[in-house]
mmCIF file of the C-alpha atoms, coordinates in Angstrom:
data_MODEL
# 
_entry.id   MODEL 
# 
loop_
_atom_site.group_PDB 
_atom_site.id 
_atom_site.type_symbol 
_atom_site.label_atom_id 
_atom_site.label_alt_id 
_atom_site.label_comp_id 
_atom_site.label_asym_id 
_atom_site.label_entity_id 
_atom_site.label_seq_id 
_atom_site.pdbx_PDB_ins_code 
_atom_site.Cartn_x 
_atom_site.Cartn_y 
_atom_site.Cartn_z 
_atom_site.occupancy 
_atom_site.B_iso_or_equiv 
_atom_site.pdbx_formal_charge 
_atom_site.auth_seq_id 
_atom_site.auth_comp_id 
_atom_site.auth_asym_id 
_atom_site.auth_atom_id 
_atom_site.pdbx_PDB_model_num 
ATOM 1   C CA . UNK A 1 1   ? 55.452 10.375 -88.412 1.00 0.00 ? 1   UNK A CA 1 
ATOM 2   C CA . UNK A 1 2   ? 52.352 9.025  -90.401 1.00 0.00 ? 2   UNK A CA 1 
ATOM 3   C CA . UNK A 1 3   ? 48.818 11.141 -89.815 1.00 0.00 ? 3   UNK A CA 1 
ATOM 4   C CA . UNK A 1 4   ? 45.950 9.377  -90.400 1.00 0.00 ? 4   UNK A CA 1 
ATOM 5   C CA . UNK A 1 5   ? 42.671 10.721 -91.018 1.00 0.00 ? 5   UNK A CA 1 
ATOM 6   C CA . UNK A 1 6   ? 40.051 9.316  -88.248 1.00 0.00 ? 6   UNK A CA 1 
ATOM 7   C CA . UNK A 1 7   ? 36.916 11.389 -87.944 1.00 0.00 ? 7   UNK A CA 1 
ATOM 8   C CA . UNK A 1 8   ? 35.772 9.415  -85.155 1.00 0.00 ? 8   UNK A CA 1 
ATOM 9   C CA . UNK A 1 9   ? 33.834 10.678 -82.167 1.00 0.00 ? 9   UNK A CA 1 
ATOM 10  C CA . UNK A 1 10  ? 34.894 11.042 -78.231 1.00 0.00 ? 10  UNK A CA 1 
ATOM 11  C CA . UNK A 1 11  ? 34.038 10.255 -74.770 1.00 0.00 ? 11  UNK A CA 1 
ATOM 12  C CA . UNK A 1 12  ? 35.224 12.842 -72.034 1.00 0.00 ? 12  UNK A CA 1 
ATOM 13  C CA . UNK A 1 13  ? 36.895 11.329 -69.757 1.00 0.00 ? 13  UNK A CA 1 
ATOM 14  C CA . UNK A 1 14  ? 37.294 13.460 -66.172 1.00 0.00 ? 14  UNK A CA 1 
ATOM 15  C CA . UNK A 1 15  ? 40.576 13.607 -65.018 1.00 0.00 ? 15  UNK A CA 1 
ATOM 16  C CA . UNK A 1 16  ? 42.486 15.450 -62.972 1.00 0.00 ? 16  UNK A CA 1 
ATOM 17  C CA . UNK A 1 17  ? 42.870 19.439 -64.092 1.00 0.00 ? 17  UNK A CA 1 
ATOM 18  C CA . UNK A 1 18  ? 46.161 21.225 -64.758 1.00 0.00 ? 18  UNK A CA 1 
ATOM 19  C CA . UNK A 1 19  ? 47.022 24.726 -65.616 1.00 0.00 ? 19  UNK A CA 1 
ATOM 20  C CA . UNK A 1 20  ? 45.435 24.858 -69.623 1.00 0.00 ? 20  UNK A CA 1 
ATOM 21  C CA . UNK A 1 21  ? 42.842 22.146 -69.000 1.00 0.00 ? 21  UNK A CA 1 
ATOM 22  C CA . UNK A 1 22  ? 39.433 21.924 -67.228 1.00 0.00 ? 22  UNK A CA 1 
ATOM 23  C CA . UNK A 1 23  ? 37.483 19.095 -65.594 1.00 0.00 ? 23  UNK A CA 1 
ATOM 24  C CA . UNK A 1 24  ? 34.146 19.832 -67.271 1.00 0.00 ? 24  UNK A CA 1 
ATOM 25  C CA . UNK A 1 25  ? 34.563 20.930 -70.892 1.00 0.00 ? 25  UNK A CA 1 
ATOM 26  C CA . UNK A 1 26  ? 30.837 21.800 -70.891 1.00 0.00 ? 26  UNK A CA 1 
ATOM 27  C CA . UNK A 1 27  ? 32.006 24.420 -68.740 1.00 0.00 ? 27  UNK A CA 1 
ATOM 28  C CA . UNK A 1 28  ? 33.323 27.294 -70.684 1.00 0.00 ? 28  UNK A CA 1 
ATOM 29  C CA . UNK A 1 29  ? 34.353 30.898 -70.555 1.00 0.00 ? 29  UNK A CA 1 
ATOM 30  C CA . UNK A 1 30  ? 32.407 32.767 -73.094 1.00 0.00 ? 30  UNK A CA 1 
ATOM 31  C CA . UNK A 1 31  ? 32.026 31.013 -76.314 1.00 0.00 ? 31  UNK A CA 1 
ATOM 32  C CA . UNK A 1 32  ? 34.902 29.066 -75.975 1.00 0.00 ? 32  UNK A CA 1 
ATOM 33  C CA . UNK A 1 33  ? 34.705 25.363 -74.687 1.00 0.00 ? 33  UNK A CA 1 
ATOM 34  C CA . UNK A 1 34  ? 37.624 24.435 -72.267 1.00 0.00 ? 34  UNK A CA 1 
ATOM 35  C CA . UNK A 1 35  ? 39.896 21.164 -73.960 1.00 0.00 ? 35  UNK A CA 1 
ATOM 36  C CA . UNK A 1 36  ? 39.356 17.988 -71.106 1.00 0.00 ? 36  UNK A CA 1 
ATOM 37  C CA . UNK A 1 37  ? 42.325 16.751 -69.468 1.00 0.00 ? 37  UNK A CA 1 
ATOM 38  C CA . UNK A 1 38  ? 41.763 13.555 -71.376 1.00 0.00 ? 38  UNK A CA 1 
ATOM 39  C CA . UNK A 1 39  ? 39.288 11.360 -73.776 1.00 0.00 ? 39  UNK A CA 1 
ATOM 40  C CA . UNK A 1 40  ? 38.668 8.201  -74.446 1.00 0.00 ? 40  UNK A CA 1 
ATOM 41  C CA . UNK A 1 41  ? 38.650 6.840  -78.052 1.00 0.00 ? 41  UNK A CA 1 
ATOM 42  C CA . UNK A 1 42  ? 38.735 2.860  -79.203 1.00 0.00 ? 42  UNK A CA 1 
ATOM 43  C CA . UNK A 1 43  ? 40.453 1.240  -76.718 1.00 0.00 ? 43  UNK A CA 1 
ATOM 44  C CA . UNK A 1 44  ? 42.509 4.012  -75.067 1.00 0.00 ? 44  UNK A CA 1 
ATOM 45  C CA . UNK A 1 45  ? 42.709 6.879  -73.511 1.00 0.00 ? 45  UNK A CA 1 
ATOM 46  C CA . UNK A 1 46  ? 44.212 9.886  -75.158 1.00 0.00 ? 46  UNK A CA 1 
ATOM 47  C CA . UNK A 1 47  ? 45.846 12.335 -72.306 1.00 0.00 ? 47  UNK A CA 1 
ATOM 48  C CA . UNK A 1 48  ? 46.543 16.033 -73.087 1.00 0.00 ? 48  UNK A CA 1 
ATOM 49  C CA . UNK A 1 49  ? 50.353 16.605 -72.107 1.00 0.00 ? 49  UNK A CA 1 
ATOM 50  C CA . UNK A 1 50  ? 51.087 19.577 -74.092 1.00 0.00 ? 50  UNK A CA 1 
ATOM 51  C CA . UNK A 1 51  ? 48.310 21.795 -76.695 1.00 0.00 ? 51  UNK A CA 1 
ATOM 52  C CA . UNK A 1 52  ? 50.645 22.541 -79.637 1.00 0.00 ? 52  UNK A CA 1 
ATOM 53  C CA . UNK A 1 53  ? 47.355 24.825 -81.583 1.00 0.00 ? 53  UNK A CA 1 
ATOM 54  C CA . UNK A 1 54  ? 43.978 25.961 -80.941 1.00 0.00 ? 54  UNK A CA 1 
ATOM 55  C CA . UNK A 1 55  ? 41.780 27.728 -83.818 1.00 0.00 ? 55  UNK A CA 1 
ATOM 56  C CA . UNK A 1 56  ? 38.226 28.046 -84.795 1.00 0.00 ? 56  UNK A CA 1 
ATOM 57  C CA . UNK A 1 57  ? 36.502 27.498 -88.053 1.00 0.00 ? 57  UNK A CA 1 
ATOM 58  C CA . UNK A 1 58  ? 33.190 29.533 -89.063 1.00 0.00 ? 58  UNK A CA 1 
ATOM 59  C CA . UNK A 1 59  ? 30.411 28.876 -91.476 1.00 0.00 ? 59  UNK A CA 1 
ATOM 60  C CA . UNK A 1 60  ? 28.166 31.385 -93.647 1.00 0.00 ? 60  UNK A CA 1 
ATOM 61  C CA . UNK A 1 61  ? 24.986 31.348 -93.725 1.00 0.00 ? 61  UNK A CA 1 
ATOM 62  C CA . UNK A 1 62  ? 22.071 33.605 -95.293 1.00 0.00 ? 62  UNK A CA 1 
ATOM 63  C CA . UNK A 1 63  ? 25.003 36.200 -95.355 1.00 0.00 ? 63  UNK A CA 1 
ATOM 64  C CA . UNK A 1 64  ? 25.774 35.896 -91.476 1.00 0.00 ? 64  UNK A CA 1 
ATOM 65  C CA . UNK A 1 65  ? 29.201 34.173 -90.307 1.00 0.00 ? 65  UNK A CA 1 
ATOM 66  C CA . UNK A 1 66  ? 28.874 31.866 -87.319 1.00 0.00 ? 66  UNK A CA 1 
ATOM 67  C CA . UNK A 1 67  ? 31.731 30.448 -85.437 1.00 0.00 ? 67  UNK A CA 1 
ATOM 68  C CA . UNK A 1 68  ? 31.276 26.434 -86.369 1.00 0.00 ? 68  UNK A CA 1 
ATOM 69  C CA . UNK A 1 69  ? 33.946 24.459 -84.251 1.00 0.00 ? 69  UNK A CA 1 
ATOM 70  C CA . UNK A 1 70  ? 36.712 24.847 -81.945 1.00 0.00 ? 70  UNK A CA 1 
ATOM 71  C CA . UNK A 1 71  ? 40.171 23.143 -83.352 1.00 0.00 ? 71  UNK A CA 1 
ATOM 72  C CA . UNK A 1 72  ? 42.781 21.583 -80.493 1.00 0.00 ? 72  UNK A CA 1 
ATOM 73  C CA . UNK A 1 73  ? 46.293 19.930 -81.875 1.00 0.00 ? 73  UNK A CA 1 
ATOM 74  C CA . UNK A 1 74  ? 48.012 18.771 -78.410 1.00 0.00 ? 74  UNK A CA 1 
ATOM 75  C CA . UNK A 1 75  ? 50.998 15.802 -77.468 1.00 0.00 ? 75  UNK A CA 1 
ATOM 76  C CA . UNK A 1 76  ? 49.158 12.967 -75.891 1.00 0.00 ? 76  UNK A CA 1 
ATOM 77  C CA . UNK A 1 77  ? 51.076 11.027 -72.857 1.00 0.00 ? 77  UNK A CA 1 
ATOM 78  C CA . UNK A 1 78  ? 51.888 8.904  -75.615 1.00 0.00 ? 78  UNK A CA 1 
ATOM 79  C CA . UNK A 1 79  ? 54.288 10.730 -77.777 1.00 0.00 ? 79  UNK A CA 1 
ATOM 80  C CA . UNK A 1 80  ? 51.222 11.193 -80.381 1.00 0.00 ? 80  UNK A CA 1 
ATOM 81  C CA . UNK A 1 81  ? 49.616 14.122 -81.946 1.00 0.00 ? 81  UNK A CA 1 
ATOM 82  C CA . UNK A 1 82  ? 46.023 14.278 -82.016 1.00 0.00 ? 82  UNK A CA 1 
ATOM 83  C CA . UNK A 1 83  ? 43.588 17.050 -83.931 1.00 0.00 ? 83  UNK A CA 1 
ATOM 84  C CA . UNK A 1 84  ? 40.321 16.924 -82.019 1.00 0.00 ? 84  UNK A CA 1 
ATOM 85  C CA . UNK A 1 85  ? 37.442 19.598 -83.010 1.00 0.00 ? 85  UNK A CA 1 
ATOM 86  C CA . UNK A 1 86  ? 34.399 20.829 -80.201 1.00 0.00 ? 86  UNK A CA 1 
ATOM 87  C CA . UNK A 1 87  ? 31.554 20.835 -82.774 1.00 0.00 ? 87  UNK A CA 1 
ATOM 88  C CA . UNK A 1 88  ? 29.349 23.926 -81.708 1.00 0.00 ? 88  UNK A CA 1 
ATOM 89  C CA . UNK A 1 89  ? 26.207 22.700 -83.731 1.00 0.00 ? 89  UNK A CA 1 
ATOM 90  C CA . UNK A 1 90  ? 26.002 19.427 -82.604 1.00 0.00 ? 90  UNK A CA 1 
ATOM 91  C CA . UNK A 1 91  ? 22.234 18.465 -81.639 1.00 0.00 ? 91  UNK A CA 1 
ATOM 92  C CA . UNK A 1 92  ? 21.242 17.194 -78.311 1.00 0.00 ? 92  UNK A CA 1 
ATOM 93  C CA . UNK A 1 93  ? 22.705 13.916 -77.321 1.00 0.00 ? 93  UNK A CA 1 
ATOM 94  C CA . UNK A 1 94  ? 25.069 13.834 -79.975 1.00 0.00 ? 94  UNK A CA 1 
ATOM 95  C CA . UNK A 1 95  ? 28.590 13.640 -79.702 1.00 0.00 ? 95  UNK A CA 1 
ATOM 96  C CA . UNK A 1 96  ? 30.510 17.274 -79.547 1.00 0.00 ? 96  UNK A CA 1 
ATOM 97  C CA . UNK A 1 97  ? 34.034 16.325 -79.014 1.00 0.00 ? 97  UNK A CA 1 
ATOM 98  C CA . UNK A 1 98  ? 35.468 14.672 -82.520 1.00 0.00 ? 98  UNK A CA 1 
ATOM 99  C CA . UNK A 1 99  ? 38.656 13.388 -82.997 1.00 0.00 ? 99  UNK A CA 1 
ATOM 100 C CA . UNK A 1 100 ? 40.063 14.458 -86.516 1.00 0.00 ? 100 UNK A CA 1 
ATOM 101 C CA . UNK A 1 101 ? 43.608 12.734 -87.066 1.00 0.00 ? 101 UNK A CA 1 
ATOM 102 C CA . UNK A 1 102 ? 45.688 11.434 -85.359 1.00 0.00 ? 102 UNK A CA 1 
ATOM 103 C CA . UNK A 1 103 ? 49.425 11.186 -86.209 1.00 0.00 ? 103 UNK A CA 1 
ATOM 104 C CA . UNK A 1 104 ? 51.944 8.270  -84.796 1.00 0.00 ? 104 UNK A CA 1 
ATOM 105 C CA . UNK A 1 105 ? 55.380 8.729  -82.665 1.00 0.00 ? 105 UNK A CA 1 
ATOM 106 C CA . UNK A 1 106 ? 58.588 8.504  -84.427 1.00 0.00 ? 106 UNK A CA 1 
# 
């Protein structure tokens, strides 16, 4: 399988719920943001079948630790593995949902 390294933004695209994933990812419990059942990116959509990972990343500042951005690895419908990131700090009307990398089938 070749990753590749994308870094490109996402639209939320509202489909149907299962078990692990919610229709409004605005929507969360807590801090943490709940993964969409799918996005769109380019010129397809990118369907969560199976989240393989979740983890969070943090940044310091002025000797305080803030949590910085939600991590998701999951199988797409596709056979492909995608990294997308919820980016906490994100100003209004910017995107929040980023799609990392993206790796290919076998």
């Amino acid at each position: 399988m070749a990753k590749h390294f994308v870094s490109e933004p996402l639209t939320v695209r509202h489909a149907p719920c299962h078990a692990e994933v919610s229709k409004h990812p605005e929507e969360s419990r807590g801090n943490e943001p709940q993964l969409p059942a799918a996005f769109h990116w380019r010129d397809e959509t990118l369907e969560v079948k199976a989240v393989r990972n979740t983890r969070r990343s943090t940044k310091d500042d002025r000797g305080d630790t803030y949590l910085k951005r939600h991590w998701f690895e999951f199988e797409t419908g596709a056979g492909r593995i995608a990294t997308v990131y919820y980016d906490r700090a994100a100003k209004r009307g910017q995107p929040r949902w980023w799609l990392y990398a993206i790796e290919d089938g076998c």
